[in-house]
C-alpha positions as CSV (number, residue, x, y, z in Angstrom):
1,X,-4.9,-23.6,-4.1
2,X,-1.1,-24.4,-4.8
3,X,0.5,-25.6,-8.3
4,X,1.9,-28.3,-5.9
5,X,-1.5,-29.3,-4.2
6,X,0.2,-29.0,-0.4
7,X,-1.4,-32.1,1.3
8,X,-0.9,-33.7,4.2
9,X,0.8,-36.9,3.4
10,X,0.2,-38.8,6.7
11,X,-3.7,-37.5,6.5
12,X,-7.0,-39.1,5.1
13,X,-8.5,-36.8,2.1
14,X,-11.4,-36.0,4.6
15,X,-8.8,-34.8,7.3
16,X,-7.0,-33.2,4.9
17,X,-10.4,-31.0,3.9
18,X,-11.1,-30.5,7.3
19,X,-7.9,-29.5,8.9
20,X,-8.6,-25.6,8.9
21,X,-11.6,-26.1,9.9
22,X,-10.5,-28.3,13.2
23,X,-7.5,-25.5,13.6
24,X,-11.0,-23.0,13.6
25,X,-12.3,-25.0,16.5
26,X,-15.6,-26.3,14.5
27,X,-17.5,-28.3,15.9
28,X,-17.1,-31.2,14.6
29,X,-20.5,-32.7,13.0
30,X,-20.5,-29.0,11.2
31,X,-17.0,-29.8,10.2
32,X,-18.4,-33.2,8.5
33,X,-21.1,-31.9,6.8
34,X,-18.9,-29.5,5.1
35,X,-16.6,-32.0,4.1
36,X,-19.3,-34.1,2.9
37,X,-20.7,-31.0,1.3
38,X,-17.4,-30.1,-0.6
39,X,-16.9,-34.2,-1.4
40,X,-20.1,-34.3,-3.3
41,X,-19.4,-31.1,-5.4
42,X,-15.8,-32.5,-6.1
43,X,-16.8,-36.0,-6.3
44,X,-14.7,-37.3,-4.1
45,X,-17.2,-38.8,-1.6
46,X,-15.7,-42.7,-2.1
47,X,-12.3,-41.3,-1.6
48,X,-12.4,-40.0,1.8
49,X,-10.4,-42.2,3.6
50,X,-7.7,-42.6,1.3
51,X,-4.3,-41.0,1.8
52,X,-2.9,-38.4,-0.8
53,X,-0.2,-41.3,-2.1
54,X,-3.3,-43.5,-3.3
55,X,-5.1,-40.5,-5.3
56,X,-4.4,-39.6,-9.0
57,X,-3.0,-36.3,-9.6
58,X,-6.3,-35.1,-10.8
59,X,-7.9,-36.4,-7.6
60,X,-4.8,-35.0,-5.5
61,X,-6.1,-31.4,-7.1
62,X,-9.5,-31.6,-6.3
63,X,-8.8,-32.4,-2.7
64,X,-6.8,-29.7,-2.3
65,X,-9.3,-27.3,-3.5
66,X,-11.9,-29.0,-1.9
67,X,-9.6,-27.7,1.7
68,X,-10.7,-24.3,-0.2
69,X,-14.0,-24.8,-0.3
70,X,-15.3,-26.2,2.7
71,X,-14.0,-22.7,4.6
72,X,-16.7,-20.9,2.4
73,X,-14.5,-18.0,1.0
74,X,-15.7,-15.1,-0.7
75,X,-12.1,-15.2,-2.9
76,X,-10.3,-18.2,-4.2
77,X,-6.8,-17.9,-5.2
78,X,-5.7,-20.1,-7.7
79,X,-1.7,-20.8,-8.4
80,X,-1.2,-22.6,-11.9
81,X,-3.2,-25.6,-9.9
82,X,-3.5,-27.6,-13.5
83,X,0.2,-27.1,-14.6
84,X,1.2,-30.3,-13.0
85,X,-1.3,-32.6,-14.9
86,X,-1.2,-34.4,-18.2
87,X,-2.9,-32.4,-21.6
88,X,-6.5,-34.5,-21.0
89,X,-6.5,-34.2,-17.3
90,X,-5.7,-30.1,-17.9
91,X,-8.7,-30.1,-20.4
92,X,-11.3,-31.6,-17.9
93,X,-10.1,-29.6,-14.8
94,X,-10.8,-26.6,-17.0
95,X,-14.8,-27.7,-17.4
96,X,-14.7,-28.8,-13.7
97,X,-13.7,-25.4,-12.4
98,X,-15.6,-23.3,-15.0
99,X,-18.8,-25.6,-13.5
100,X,-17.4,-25.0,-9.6
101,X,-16.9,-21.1,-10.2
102,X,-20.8,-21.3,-11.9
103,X,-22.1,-23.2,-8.3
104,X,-20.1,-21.4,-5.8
105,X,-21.0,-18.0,-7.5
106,X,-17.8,-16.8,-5.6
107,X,-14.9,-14.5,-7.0
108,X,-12.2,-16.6,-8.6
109,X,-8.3,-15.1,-9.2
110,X,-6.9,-17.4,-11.4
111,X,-2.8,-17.4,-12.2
112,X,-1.8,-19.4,-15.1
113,X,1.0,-18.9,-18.3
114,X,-1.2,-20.7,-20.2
115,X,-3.6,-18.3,-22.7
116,X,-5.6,-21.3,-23.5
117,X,-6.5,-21.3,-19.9
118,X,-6.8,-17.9,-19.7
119,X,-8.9,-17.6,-23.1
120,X,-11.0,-20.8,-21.9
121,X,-11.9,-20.2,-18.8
122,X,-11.7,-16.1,-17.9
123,X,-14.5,-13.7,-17.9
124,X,-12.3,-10.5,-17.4
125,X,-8.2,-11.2,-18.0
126,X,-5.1,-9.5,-16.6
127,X,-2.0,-9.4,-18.4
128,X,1.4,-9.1,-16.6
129,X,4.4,-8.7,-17.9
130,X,7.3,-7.8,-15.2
131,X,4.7,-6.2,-12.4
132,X,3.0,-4.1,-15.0
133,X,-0.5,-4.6,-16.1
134,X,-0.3,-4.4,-20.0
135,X,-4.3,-4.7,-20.8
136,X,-7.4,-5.6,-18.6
137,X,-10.2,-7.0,-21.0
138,X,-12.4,-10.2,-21.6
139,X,-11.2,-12.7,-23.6
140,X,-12.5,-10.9,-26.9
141,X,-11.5,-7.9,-25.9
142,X,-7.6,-8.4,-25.7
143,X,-7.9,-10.7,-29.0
144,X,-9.7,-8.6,-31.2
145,X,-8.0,-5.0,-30.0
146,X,-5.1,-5.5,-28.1
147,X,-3.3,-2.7,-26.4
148,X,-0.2,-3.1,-27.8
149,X,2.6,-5.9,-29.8
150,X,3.0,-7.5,-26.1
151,X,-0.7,-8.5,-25.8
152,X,-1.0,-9.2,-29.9
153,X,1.8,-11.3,-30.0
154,X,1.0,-13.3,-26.8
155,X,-2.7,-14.2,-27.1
156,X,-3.2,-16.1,-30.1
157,X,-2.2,-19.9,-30.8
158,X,-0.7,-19.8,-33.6
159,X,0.8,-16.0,-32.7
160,X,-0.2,-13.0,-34.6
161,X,2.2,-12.3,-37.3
162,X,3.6,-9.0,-36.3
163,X,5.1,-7.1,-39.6
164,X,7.1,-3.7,-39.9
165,X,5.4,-1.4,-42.4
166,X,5.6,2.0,-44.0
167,X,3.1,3.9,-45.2
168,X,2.6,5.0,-49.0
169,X,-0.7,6.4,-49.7
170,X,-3.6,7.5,-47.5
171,X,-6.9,8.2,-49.0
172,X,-10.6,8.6,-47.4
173,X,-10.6,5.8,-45.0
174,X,-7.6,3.4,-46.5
175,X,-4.0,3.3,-46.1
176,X,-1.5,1.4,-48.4
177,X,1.7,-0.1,-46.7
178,X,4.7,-1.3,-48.1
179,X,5.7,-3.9,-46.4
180,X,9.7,-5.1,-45.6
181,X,10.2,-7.6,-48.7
182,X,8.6,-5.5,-51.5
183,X,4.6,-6.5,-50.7
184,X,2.0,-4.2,-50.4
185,X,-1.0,-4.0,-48.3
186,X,-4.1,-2.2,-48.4
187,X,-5.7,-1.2,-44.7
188,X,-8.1,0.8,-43.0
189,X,-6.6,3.6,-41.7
190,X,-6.6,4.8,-38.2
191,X,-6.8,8.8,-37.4
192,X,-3.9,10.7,-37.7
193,X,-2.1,8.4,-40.2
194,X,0.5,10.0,-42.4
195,X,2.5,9.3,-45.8
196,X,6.2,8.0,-44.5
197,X,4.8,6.6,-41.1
198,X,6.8,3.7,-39.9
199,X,3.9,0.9,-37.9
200,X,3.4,-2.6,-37.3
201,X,0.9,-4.5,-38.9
202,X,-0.7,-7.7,-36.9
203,X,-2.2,-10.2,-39.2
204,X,-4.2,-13.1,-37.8
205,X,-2.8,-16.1,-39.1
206,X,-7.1,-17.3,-39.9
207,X,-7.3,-14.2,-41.5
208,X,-5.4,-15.0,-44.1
209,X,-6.1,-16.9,-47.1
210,X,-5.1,-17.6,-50.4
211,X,-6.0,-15.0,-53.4
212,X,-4.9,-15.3,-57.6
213,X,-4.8,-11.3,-57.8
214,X,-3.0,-11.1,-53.8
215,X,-0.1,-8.6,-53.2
216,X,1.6,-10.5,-50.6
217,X,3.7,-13.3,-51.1
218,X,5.8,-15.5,-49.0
């Protein structure tokens, strides 16, 4: 399913659905009743005989993966297919493919720059950065310990703060940073954690709050 939803401008919606299916030689009352089938799940049943130009954007979207769906694969591919819609339309594609993905039962790769989406609508996420795989992890996973500043600073909305700090005192189980701009901060500390260390901190900006007796300031 492409960003740019690919459709047959000179075809009906239900040709459109069909077309790999004709190219398969199906037979054609088969053909219908999976076009039918994949109508009804994409509700898109009183649009069948209207050309792409007359649909919606949204409804332009759910033909084209509705060409997906009536070939009965065991993998869907999905290419940024929502980045083309308005900020509602995005947010009730979402729900409609989280649903589809729950009825189909099939295996769904998802591409998307978006985190929301990503956060939203994953069970397991990959995050690229140039060809490399930075972190695989649910949602949770990659927001609560992230591999490294890449995935920390990326999922989030707002972004983790990401803060250069040096290490002053380690006792038992806590550390105390001095932070750039004369703050400190008391942490727990990680094994292997030395006086003079040089690390980044990542503060969540909902974890922080307001405090009378607080060491930060800014």
């Amino acid at each position: 399913v492409f960003q740019s939803y690919a459709l047959y401008p000179h075809m009906s919606v239900s040709d459109n659905m069909g077309f790999a299916l004709k190219l398969a030689k199906v037979p054609e009352s088969e053909r219908n009743q999976k076009i039918l089938q994949a109508a009804k799940i994409l509700q898109l049943e009183h649009l069948l005989e209207r050309k792409p130009k007359q649909l919606s954007g949204g409804q332009r979207q759910r033909v084209a993966i509705g060409r997906a769906i009536v070939r009965q694969p065991k993998i869907f591919l999905f290419d940024e297919p929502l980045s083309n819609l308005d900020a509602a339309l995005r947010v009730q594609m979402r729900i409609e493919l989280a649903e589809l993905h729950r009825r189909l039962k099939a295996t769904m790769i998802y591409v998307t720059h978006d985190q929301i989406e990503a956060m939203t609508m994953a069970d397991r996420i990959v995050v690229l950065r140039d060809g490399v795989i930075e972190q695989v992890g649910t949602p949770l996973e990659l927001y609560n310990t992230p591999a490294n500043t890449f995935v920390a600073g990326f999922i989030g909305s707002p972004k983790m703060n990401l803060v250069e700090a040096r290490v002053t005192e380690v006792e038992g189980g806590n550390a105390k940073l001095f932070i750039n701009g004369g703050s400190t901060l008391n942490v727990a500390a990680r094994p292997g954690l030395n006086v003079g260390d040089t690390l980044t901190v990542g503060l969540r900006p909902e974890s922080i709050g307001p405090s009378e007796t607080g060491t930060v300031t800014g």
